[in-house]
MIVO-129047 format. One record per residue (C-alpha): x, y, z. Coordinates in steps of 0.2 Angstrom, whole numbers, plus 2048, in hexadecimal, padded with zeros to 3 digits. Layout:
REM MIVO-129047
XYZ ...
REM end
This chain:
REM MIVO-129047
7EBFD380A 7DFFD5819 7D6FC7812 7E6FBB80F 7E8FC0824 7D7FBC82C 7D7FAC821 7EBFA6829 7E5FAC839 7D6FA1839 7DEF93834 7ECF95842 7DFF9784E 7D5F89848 7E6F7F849 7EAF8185B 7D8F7D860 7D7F6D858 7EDF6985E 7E2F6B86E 7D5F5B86B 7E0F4E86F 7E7F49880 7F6F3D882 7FCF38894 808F2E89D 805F298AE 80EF228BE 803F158C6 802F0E8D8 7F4F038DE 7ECEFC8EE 7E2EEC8EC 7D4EE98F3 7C6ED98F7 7CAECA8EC 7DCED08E7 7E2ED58F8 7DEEC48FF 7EAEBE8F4 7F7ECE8F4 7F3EDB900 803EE38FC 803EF88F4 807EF68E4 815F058E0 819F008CC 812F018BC 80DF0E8B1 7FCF148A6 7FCF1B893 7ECF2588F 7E6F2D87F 7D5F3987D 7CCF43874 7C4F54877 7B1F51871 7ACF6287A 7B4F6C885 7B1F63892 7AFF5388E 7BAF45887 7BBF31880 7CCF2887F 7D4F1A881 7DFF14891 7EEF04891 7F6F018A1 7FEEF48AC 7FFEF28C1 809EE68C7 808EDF8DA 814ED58E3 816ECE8F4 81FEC18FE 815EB690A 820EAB917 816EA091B 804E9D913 7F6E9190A 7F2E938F8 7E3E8B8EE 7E3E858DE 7D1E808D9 7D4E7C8C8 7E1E6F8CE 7D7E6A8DF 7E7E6D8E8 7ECE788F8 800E7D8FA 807E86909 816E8C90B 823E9D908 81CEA58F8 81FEB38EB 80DEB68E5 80CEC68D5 7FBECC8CD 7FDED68BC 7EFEE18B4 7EEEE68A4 7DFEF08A1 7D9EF688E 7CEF02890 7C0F0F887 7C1F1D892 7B3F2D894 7B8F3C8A0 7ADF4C8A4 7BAF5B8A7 7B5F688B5 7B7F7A8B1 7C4F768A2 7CAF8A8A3 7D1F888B6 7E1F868BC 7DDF788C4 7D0F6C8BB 7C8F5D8C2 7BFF508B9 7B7F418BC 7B5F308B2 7B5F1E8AB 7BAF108A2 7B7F0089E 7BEEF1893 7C9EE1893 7D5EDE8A1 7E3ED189F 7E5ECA8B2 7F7EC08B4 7F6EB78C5 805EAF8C9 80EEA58D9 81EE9B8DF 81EE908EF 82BE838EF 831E828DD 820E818D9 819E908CB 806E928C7 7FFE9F8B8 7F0EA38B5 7EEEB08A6 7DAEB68A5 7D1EC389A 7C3ECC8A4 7B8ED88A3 7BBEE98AE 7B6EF98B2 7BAF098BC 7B4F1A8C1 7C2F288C3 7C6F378CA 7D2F468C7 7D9F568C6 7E3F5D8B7 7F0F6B8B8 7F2F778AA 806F7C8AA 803F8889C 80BF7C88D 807F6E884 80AF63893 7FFF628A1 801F588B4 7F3F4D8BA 7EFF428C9 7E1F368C8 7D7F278D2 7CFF198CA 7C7F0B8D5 7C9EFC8C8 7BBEEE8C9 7BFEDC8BF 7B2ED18BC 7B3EBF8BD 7BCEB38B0 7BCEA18AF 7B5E9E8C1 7C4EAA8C8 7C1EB68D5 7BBEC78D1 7CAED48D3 7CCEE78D9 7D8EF48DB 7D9F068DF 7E7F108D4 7EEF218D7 7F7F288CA 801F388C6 807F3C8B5 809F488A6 800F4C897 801F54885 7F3F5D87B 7F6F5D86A 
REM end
């Protein structure tokens, strides 16, 4: 009978370590843009929202995978647009809108995992769709790219005691060229919950 209890006891311990392996958050995202991107936006970016998912390797560190989207809109009253692909210039009232959509392998390196407040530091990188869109005088031009990207990020996690955690995090997202288009950048930050399971 002792035996039959060590052996169950080690197997619920063994269970709730490994229920502890996997991370899954959800995150609000806002996002400033920066060179490239906000000479064409220069508008803060207050929508859009990030999915992550990793996995504990150690205690400390972790590898994942990260979806999101940031959206950015603005109204210009009265500007000039070029469009080098169609060796054309518009001016005029526009509605100009950038959506990312980054995929991303993620690594992360958590500070002192056993505090009550943990800081971490990390990156990503992978393939971004970049939407690009304006309208000026009934006039619509898309431009739908792949590119590659990358970003460092910084954080803090804050254990509630549960299963679900709150976090705040930065990243400063850099996006190459695509197709002779400009290189893009933006600076997110993003508050948000996650589970361990």
């Amino acid at each position: 009978m002792k035996k039959l209890q060590i052996f169950l006891f080690a197997c619920v311990f063994s269970s709730g370590v490994f229920a502890q392996d996997n991370f899954f958050g959800i995150t609000y995202n806002t996002a400033m843009p920066l060179g490239e991107s906000a000479d064409f936006i220069d508008k803060y970016s207050w929508g859009a929202m990030g999915l992550e998912w990793k996995k504990m390797t150690t205690e400390n560190v972790a590898v994942g995978l990260n979806l999101s989207w940031q959206i950015f809109s603005q109204k210009v009253d009265h500007g000039t647009i070029q469009i080098p692909d169609m060796n054309l210039a518009l001016s005029g009232s526009q509605l100009r809108y950038f959506n990312y959509f980054p995929f991303t392998v993620t690594g992360s390196y958590h500070i002192n995992p056993q505090g009550k407040v943990i800081p971490f530091v990390g990156a990503g990188a992978g393939l971004y769709r970049v939407l690009q869109r304006f309208d000026i005088s009934g006039f619509a031009y898309n431009q739908d790219t792949w590119n590659f990207g990358f970003y460092p990020e910084v954080g803090i996690l804050v254990p509630t005691g549960g299963s679900a955690d709150f976090f705040v995090n930065s990243k400063y997202h850099y996006i190459l060229q695509s197709n002779g288009g400009p290189t893009h950048s933006y600076l997110n930050i993003n508050v948000g919950f996650s589970y361990f399971y």
